[in-house]
C-alpha positions as CSV (number, residue, x, y, z in Angstrom):
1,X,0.0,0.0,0.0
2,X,1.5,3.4,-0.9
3,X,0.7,6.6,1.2
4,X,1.4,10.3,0.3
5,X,1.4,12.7,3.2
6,X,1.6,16.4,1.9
7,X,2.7,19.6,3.7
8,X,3.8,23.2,3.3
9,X,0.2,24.8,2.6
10,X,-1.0,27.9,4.2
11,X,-2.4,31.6,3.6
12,X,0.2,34.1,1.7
13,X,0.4,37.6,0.7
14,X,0.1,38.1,-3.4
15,X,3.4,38.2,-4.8
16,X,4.6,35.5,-2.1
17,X,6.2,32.0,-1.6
18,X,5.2,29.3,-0.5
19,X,6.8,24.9,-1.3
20,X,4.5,22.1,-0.9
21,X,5.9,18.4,0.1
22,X,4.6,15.3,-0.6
23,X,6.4,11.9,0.8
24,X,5.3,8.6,-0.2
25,X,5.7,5.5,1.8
26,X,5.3,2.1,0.6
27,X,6.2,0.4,-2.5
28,X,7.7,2.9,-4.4
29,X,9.0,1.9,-7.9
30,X,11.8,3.2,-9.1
31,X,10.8,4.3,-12.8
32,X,7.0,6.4,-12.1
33,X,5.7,10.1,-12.7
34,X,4.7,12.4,-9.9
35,X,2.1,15.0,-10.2
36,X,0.8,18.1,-8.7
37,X,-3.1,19.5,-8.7
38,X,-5.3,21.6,-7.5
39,X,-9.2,22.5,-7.5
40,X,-10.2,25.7,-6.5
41,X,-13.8,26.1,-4.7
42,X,-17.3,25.2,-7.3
43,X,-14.4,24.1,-10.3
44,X,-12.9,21.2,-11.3
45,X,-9.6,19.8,-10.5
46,X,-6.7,20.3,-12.5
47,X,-3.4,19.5,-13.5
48,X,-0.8,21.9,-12.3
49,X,2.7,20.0,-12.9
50,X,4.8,16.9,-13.5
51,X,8.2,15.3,-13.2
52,X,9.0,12.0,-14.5
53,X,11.3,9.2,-12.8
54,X,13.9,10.3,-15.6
55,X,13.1,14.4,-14.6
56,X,11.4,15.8,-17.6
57,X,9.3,18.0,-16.4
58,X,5.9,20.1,-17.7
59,X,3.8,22.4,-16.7
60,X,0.2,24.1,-17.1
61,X,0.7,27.2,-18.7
62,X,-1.1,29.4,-15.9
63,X,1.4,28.5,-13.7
64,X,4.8,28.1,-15.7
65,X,7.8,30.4,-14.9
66,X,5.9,31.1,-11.5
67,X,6.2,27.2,-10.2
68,X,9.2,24.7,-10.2
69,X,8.4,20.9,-9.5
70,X,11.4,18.7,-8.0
71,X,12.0,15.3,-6.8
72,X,13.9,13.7,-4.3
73,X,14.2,10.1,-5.0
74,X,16.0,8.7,-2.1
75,X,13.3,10.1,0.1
76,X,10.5,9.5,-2.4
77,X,9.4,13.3,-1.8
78,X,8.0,15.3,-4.5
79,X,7.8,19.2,-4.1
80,X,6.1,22.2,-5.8
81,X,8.1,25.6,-5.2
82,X,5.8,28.4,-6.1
83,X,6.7,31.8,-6.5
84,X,4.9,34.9,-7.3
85,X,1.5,33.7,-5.7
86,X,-1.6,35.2,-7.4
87,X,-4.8,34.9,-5.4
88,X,-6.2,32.7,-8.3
89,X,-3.6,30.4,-7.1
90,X,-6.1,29.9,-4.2
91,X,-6.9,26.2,-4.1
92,X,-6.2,22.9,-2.6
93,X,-3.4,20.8,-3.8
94,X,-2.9,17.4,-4.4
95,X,0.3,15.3,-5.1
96,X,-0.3,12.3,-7.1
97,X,1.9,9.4,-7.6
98,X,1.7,7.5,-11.3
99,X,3.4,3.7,-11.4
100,X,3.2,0.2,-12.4
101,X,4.2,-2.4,-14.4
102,X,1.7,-3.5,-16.5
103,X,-0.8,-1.6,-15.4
104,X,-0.8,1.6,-13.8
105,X,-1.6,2.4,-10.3
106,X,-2.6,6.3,-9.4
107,X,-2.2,7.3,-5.7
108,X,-3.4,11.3,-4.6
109,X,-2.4,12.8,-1.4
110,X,-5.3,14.4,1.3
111,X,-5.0,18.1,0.2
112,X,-3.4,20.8,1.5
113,X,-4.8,24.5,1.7
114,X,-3.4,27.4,-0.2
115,X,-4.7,30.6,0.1
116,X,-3.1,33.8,-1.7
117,X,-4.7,36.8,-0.2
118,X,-4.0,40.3,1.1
């Protein structure tokens, strides 16, 4: 069984910082993708950023040049530095975790808060 435990959420000025974590425990292959999303109150989730085992990365285009995703494999953490914080940044984030062999199994995180406001 494979758990993600996310961190690093919390209310910021516009303009502001702020990096998310997400460490995964479990059976962690060594070739997967990890992802980061959000959904923002009465809208639909959606795809923020990725990073693959190999560490090609992409990114939505609302959010690129403002957010950098990482990875650090030897403590299966994934994170999400974002930088100039715009209040329709405002949402709740999930990491997800892509993997398998054969088939492919998707793991999300709980959530954690972000809210960009003055």
């Amino acid at each position: 069984q494979v758990q993600l435990v996310e961190s690093g959420g919390g209310l910021v000025q516009p303009g502001g910082s702020l990096r998310l974590s997400c460490a995964a425990s479990g059976s962690i292959f060594s070739i997967n993708t990890w992802g980061w999303y959000r959904q923002a109150p009465g809208k639909q989730r959606e795809w923020v950023a990725a990073i693959t085992s190999g560490g090609s990365t992409n990114y939505a285009d609302s959010v690129k040049g403002r957010f950098t995703i990482s990875r650090d494999n030897a403590k299966n953490t994934v994170y999400l530095q974002m930088n100039s914080l715009k209040p329709e940044d405002t949402a709740v984030y999930y990491c997800n975790l892509r993997q398998g062999i054969g088939r492919t199994y998707i793991y999300w995180g709980q959530g954690t808060q972000v809210t960009v406001s003055s």
